[in-house]
DRENSEKOL-856016 format. One line per field, with one value per atom (N, C-alpha, C, O): residue number from 1; residue in three letters; x, y, z. Coordinates in nm, 2 decimals. Example, Ala and Ser with C-alpha at 12.3 -4.5 7.8 and 13.67 -1.06 7.14 Angstrom:
k: c(1	1	1	1	2	2	2	2) $
r: c(ala	ala	ala	ala	ser	ser	ser	ser) $
X: c(1.32	1.23	1.32	1.42	1.28	1.37	1.29	1.34) $
Y: c(-0.57	-0.45	-0.33	-0.33	-0.22	-0.11	0.00	0.11) $
Z: c(0.78	0.78	0.78	0.85	0.71	0.71	0.79	0.80) $
END
This chain:
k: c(1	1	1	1	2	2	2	2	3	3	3	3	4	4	4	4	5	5	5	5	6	6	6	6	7	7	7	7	8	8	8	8	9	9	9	9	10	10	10	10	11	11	11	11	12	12	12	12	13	13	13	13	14	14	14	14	15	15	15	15	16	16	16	16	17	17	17	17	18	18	18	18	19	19	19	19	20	20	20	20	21	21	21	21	22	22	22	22	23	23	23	23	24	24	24	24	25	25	25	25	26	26	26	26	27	27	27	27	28	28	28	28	29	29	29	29	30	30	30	30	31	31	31	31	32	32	32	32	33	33	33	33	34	34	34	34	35	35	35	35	36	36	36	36	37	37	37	37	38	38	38	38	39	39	39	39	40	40	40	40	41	41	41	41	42	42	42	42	43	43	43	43	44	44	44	44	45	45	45	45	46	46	46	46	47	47	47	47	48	48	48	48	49	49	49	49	50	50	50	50	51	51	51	51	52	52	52	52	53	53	53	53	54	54	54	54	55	55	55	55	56	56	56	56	57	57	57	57	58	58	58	58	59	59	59	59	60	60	60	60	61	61	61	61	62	62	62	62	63	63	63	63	64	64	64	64	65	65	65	65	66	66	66	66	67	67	67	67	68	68	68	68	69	69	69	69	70	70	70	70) $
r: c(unk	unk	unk	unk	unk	unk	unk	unk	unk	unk	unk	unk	unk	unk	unk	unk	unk	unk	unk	unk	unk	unk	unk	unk	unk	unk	unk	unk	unk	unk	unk	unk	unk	unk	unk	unk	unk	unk	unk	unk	unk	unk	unk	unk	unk	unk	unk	unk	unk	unk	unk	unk	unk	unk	unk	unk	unk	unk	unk	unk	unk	unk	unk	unk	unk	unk	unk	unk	unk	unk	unk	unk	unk	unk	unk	unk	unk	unk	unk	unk	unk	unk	unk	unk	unk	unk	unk	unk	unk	unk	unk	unk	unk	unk	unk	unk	unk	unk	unk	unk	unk	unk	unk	unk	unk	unk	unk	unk	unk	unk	unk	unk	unk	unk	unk	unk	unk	unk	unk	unk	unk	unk	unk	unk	unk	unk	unk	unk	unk	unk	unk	unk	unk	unk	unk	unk	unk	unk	unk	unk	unk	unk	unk	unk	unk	unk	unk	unk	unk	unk	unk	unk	unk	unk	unk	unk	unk	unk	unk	unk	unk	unk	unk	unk	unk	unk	unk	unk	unk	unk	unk	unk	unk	unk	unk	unk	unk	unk	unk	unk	unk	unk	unk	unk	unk	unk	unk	unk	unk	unk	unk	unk	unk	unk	unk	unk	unk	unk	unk	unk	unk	unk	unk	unk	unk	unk	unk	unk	unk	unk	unk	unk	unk	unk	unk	unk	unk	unk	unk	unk	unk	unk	unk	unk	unk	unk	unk	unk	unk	unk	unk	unk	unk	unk	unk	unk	unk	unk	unk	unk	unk	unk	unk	unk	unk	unk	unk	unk	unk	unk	unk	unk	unk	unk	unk	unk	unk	unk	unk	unk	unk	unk	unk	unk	unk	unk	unk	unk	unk	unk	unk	unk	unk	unk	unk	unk	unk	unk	unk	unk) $
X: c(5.70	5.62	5.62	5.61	5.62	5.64	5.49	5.46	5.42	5.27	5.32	5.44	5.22	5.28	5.30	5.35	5.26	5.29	5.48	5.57	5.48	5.66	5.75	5.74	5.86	5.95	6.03	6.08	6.06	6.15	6.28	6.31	6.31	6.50	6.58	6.61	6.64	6.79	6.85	6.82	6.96	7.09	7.14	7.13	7.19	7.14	7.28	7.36	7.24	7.38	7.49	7.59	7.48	7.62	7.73	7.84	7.66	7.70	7.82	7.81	7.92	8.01	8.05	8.06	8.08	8.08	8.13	8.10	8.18	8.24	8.22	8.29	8.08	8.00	7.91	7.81	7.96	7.94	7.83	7.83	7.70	7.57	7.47	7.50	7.34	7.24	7.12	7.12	7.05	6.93	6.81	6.81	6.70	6.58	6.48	6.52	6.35	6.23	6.11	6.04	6.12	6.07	5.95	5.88	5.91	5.77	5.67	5.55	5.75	5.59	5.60	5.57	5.65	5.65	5.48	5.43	5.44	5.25	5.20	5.14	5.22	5.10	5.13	5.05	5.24	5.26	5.28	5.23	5.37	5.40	5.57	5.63	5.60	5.75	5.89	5.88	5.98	6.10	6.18	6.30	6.14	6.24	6.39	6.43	6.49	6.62	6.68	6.60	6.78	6.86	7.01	7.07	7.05	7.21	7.20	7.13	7.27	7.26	7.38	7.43	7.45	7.52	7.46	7.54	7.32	7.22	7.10	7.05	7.06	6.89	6.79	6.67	6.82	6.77	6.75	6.65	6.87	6.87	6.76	6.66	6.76	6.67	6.69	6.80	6.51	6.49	6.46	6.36	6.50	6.46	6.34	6.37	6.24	6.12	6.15	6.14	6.18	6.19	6.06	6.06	5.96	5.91	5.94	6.03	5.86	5.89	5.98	6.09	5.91	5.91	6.06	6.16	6.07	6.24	6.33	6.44	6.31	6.38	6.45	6.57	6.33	6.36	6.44	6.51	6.43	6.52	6.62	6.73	6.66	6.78	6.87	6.99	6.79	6.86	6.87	6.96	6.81	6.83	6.95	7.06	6.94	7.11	7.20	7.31	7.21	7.31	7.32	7.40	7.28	7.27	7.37	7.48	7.31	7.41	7.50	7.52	7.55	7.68	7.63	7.72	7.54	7.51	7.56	7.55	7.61	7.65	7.83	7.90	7.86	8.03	8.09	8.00	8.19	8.23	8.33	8.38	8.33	8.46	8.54	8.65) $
Y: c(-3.07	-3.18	-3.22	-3.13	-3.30	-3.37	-3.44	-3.53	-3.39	-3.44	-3.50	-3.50	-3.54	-3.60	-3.53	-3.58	-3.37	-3.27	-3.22	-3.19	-3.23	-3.22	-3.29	-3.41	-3.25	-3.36	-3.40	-3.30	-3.52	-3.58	-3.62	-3.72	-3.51	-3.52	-3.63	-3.60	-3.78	-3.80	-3.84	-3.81	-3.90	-3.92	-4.05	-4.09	-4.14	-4.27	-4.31	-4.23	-4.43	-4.48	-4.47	-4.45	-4.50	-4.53	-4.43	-4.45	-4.29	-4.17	-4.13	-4.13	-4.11	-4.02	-3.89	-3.82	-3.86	-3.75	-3.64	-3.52	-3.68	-3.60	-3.46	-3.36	-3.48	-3.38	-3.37	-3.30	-3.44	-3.46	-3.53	-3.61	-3.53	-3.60	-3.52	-3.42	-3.60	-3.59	-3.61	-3.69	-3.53	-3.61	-3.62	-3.60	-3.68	-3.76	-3.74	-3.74	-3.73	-3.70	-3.83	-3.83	-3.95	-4.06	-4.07	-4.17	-4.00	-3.99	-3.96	-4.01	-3.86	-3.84	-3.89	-3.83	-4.03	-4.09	-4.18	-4.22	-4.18	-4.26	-4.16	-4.17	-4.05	-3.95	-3.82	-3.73	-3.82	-3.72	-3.80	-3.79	-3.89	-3.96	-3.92	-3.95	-3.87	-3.83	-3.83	-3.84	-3.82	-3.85	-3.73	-3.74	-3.63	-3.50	-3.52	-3.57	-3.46	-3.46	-3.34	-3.25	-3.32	-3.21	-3.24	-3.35	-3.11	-3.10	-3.08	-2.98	-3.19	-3.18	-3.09	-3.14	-2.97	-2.86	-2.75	-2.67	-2.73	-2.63	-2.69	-2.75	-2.69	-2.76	-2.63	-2.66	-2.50	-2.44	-2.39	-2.33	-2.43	-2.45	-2.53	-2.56	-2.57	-2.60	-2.73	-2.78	-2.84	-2.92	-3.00	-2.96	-3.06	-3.14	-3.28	-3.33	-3.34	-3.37	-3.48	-3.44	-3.62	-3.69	-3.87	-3.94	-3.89	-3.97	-4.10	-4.16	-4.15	-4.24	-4.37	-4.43	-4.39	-4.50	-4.46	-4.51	-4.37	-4.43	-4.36	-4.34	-4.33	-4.27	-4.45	-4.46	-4.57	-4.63	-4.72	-4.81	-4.70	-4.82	-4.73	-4.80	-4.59	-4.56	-4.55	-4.51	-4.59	-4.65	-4.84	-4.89	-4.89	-5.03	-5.02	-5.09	-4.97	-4.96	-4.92	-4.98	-4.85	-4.84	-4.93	-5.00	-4.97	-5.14	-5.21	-5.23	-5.26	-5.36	-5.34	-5.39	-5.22	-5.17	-5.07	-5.00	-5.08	-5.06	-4.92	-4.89	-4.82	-4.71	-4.72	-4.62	-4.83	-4.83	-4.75	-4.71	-4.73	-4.67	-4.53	-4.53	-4.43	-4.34	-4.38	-4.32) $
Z: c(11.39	11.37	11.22	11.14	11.19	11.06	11.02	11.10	10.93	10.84	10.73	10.70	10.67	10.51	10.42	10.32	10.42	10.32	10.37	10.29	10.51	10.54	10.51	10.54	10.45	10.43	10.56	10.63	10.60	10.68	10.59	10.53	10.61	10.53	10.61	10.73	10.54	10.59	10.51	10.40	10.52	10.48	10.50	10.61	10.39	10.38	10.54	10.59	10.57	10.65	10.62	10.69	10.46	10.42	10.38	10.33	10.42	10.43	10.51	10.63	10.47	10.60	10.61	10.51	10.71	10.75	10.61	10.62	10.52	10.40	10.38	10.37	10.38	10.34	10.22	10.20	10.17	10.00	9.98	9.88	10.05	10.06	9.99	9.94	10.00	9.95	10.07	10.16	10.05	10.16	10.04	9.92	10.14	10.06	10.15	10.26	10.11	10.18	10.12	10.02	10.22	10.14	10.22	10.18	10.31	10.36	10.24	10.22	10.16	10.06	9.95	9.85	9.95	9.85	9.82	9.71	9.94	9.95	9.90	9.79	9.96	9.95	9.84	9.83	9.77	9.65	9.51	9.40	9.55	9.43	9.39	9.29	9.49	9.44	9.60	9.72	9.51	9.62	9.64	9.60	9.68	9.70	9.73	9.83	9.64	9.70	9.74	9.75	9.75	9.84	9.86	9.87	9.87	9.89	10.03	10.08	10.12	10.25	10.30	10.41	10.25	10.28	10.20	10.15	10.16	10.17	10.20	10.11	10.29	10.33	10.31	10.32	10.27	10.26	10.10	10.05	10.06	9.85	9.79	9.86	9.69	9.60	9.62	9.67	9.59	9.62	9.47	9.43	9.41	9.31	9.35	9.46	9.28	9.33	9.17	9.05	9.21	9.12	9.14	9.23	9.01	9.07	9.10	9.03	9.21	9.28	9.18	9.21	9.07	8.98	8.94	8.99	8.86	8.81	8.90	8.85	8.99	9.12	9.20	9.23	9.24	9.26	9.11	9.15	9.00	9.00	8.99	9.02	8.95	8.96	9.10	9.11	9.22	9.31	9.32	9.40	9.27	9.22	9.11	9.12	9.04	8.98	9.04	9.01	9.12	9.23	9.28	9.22	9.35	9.42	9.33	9.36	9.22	9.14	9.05	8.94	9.11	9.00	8.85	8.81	8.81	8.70	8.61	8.49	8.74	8.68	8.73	8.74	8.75	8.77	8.92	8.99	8.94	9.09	9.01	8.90	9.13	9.12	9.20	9.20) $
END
């Protein structure tokens, strides 16, 4: 069961199967103030907990190019 202290880990759509993902726990973003990430080939490894605020625009820079492509 998932509360607001649990994280609901996923993996954005635009993910494929690679492996080479990230998951995100955006449920406790209301209620902690932060966006947990994760290596989604250890769900059991270490969780980095970054806040909300420059979490989103450093995914708003992704959006518009702003860190370039590999």
């Amino acid at each position: 069961m998932t509360t607001e202290t649990s994280p609901h880990w996923f993996k954005s759509s635009y993910s494929s199967n690679g492996g080479d993902c990230v998951e995100i726990a955006a449920n406790l973003a209301a209620s902690h103030g932060v966006i947990p990430v994760r290596d989604s080939k250890d769900p059991h490894g270490p969780v980095l907990g970054f806040p909300v605020g420059p979490f989103a625009s450093f995914v708003a820079g992704i959006k518009t190019g702003e860190f370039g492509t590999v």
